[in-house]
C-alpha positions as CSV (number, residue, x, y, z in Angstrom):
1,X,0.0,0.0,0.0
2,X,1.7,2.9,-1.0
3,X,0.3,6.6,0.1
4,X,1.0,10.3,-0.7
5,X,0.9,12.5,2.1
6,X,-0.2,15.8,-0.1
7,X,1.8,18.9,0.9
8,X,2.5,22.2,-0.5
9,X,6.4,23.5,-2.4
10,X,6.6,25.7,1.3
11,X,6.8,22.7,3.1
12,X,8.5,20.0,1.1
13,X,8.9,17.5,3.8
14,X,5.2,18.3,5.7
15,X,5.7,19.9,9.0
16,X,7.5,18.3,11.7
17,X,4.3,16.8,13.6
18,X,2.9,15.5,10.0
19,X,6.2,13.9,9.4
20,X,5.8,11.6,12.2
21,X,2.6,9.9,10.5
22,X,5.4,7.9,8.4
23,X,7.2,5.7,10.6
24,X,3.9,4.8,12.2
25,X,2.3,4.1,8.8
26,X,5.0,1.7,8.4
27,X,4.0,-0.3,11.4
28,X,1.1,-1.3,9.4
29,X,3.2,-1.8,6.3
30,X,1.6,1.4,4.6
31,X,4.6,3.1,2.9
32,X,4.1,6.8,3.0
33,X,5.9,9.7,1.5
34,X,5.6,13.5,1.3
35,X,4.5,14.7,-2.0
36,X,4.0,18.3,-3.5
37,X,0.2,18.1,-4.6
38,X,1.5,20.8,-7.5
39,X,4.7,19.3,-8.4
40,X,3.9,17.9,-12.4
41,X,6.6,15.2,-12.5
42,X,4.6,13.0,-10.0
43,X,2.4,9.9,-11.3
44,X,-0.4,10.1,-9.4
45,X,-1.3,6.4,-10.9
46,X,1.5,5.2,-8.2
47,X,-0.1,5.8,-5.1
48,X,-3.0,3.8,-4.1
49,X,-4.1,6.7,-1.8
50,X,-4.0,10.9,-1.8
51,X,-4.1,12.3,1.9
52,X,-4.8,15.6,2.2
53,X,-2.3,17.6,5.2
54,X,-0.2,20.4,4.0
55,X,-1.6,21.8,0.9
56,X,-1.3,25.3,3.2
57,X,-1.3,27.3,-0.9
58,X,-4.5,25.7,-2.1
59,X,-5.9,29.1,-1.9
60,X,-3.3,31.2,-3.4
61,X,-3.5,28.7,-6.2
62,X,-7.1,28.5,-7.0
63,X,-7.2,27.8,-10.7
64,X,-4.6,25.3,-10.7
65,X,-5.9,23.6,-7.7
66,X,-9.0,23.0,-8.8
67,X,-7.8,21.7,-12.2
68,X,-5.7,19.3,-9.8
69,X,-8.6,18.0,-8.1
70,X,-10.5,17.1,-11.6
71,X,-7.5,15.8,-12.8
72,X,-7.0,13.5,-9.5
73,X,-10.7,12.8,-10.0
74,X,-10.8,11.7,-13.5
75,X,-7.8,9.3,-12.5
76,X,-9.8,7.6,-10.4
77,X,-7.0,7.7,-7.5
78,X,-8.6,7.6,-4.1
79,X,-8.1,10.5,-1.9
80,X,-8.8,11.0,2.3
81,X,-11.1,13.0,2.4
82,X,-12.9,12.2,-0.4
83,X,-12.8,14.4,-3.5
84,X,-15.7,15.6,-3.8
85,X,-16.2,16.3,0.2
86,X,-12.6,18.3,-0.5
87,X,-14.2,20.3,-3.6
88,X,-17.3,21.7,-1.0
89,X,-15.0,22.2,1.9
90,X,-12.5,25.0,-0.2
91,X,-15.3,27.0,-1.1
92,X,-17.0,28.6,2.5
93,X,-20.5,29.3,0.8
94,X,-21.2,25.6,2.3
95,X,-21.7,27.5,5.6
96,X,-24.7,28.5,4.1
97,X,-26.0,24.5,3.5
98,X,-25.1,24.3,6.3
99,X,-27.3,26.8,8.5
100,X,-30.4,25.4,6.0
101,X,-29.5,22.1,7.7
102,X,-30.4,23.1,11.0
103,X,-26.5,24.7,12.1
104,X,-26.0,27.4,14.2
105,X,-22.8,29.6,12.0
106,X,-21.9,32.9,12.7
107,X,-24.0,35.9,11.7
108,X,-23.0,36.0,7.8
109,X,-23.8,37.5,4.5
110,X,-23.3,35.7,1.7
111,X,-22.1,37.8,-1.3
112,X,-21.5,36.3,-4.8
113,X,-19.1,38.3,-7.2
114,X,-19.7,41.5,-7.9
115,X,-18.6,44.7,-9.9
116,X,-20.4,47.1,-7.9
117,X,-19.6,46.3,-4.0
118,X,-21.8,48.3,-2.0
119,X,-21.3,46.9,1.4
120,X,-23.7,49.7,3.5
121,X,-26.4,47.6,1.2
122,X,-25.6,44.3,2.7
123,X,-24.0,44.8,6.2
124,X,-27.1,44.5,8.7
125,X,-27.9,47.4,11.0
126,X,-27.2,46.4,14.3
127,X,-23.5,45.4,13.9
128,X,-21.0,46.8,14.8
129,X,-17.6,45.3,13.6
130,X,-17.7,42.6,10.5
131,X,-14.8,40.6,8.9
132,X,-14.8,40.3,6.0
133,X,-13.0,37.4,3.4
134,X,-12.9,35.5,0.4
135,X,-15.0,32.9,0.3
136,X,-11.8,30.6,-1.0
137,X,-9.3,31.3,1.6
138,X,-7.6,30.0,4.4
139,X,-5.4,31.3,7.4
140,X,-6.7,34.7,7.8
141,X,-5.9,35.4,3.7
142,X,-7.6,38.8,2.6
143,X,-9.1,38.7,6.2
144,X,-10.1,42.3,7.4
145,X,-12.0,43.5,10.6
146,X,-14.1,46.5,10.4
147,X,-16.3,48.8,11.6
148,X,-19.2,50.5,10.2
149,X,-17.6,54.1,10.0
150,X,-15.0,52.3,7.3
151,X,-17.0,51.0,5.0
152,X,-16.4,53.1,2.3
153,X,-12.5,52.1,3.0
154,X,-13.2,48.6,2.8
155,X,-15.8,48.9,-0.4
156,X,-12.5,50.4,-2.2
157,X,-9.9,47.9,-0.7
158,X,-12.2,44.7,-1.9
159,X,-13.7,46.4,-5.1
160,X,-11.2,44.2,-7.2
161,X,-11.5,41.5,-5.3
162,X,-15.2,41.2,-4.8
163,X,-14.9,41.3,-9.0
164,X,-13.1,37.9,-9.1
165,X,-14.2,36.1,-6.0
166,X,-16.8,35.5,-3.8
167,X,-17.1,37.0,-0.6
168,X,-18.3,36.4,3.4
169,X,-19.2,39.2,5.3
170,X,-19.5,37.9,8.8
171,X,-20.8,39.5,12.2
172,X,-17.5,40.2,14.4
173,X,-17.8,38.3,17.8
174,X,-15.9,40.1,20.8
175,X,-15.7,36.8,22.2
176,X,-13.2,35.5,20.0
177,X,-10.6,38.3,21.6
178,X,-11.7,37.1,25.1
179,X,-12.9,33.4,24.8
180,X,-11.0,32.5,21.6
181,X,-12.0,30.0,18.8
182,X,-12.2,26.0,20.2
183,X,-11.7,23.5,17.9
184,X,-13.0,19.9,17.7
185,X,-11.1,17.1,16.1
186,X,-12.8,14.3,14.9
187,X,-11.1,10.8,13.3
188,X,-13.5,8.9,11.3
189,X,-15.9,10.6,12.8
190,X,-15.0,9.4,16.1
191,X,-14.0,12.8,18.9
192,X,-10.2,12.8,19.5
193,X,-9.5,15.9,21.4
194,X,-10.1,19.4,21.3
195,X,-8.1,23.0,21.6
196,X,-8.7,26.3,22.9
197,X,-7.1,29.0,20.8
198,X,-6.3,32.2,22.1
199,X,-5.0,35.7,19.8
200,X,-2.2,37.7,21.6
201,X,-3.9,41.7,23.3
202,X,-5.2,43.8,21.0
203,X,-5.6,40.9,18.1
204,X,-8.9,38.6,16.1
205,X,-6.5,36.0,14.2
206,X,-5.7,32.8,16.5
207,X,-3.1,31.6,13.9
208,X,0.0,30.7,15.7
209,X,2.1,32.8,13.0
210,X,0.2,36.1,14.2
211,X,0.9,34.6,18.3
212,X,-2.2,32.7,18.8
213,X,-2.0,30.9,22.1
214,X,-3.3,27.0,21.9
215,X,-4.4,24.8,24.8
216,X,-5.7,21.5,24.7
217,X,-8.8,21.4,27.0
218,X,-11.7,19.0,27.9
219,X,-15.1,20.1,26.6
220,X,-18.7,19.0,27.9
221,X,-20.0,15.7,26.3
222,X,-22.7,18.6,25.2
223,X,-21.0,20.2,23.1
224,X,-18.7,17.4,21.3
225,X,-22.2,16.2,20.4
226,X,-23.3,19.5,19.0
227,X,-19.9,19.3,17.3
228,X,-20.8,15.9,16.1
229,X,-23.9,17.0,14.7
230,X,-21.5,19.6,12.5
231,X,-19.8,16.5,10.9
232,X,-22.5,13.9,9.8
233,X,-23.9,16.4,7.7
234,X,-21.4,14.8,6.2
235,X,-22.8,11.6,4.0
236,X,-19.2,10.3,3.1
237,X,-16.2,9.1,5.1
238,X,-14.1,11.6,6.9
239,X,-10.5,10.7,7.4
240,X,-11.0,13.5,9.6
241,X,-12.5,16.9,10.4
242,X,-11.8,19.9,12.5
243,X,-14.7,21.8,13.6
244,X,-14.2,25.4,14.7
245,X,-16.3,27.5,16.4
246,X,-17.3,30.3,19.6
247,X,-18.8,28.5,22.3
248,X,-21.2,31.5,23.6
249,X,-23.5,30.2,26.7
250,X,-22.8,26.6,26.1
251,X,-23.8,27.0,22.3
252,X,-21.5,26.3,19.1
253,X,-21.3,29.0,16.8
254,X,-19.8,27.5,13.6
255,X,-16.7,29.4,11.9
256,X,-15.9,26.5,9.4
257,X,-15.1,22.9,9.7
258,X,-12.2,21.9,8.1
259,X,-11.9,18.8,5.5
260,X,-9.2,19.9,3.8
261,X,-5.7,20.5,5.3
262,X,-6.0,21.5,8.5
263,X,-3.4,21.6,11.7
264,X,-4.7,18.6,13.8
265,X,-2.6,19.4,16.9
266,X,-1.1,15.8,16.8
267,X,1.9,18.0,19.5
268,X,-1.0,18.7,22.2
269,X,-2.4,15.5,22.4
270,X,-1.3,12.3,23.4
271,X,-1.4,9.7,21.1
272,X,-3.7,11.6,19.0
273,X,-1.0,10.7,15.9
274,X,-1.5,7.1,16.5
275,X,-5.5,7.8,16.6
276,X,-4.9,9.3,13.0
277,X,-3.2,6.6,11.8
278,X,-5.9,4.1,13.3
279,X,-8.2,5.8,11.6
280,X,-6.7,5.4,8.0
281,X,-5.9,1.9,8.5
282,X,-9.8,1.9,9.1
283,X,-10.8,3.4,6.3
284,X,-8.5,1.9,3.8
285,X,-9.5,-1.4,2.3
């Protein structure tokens, strides 16, 4: 059984947690190997499976990623997560599905592209701070917080970009500054663990690069069941999933829940790599 581990040309070896996966693959006589998902000398015939981890430039690389994925598709070559759950989960207008299914997700506006950005005509009344980002982004990418009185700043910073892509316009939570973002990780669909994380004074991003503070903590059997709920929305197999979200009065306020190639926090949690691996061995035939 031979796998790719996907990964991006900034990290050519996967990041030192994800690198770990190998030698424990091999226990089960899965032979695993970094591989750049854009590199074009690769024959993706030779790998029995595609694992999505460190494809951290997906979004920078839109067009090319997205031929990728047909291309991978039309191969036939399995991939964990599933293709087609990975083509949904790039593209945050499945928040939206989402709340029609019965989710609680922030406060957000949906706004498809657009040559004439007006955002006083979408931005509710009662706010008072938004974010707004591309609807194809990760890790805070084109991510701005803002308050009413800038609007017309922030219709003139986005007019190009609300041309070309789509964009969320999202309700900004104080909390996030005070309780921070908590994220759940689920293995084939099974809880593993779960982190608080925290953004240094005066910041909204919780990204470690911009001094996010993370803490693995224990949440209510309540919640990781309202978690839960987040991920068999799913029909198909999940290798994994990270749901994020504000926990405000014991409720979940989905963010996004990440299929794609997200930071598991394999470092905070014992044994949590070995849950991983458990759970490919699972799901591989």
């Amino acid at each position: 059984m031979k796998i790719a581990l996907l990964t991006c040309e900034k990290l050519p070896d996967l990041t030192p947690e994800d690198q770990k996966l190998i030698p424990v693959l091999a226990k089960h006589n899965i032979e695993a190997k970094a591989v750049i998902w854009s590199d074009k000398t690769i024959n993706w015939t030779d790998f029995d499976y595609l694992i999505f981890r460190n494809t951290w430039d997906y979004f920078e690389k839109e067009t090319e990623f997205t031929i990728w994925l047909d291309q991978i598709e039309k191969l036939g070559i399995k991939t964990l997560n599933p293709i087609e759950v990975i083509k949904q989960n790039i593209h945050k207008f499945y928040l939206r599905e989402m709340e029609k299914q019965g989710i609680t997700i922030l406060p957000t506006v949906f706004i498809d592209k657009t040559d004439n950005l007006n955002l006083a005509e979408r931005i509710p009344s009662h706010w008072k701070k938004a974010v707004i980002k591309p609807a194809f982004s990760a890790g805070s990418y084109l991510t701005e917080v803002f308050e009413l009185s800038d609007i017309p700043k922030i219709n003139e910073q986005y007019k190009t970009i609300a041309s070309q892509k789509e964009l969320l316009l999202q309700e900004f939570m104080p909390q996030i500054q005070t309780l921070g973002e908590t994220s759940f990780i689920f293995f084939n669909k099974k809880f593993s663990h779960c982190v608080n994380k925290k953004p240094i004074d005066g910041d909204f991003r919780v990204q470690s690069q911009f001094g996010g503070k993370y803490n693995l903590i224990q949440p209510s059997q309540e919640l990781i069941e309202k978690a839960l709920k987040i991920v068999h929305t799913f029909q198909d197999d999940l290798l994994y999933a990270r749901v994020d979200g504000i926990i405000i009065d014991n409720d979940l306020y989905l963010m996004e829940i990440e299929c794609i190639e997200p930071d598991l926090y394999f470092n905070l949690s014992d044994r949590s790599l070995e849950r991983f691996v458990t759970a490919i061995v699972e799901l591989i035939p």
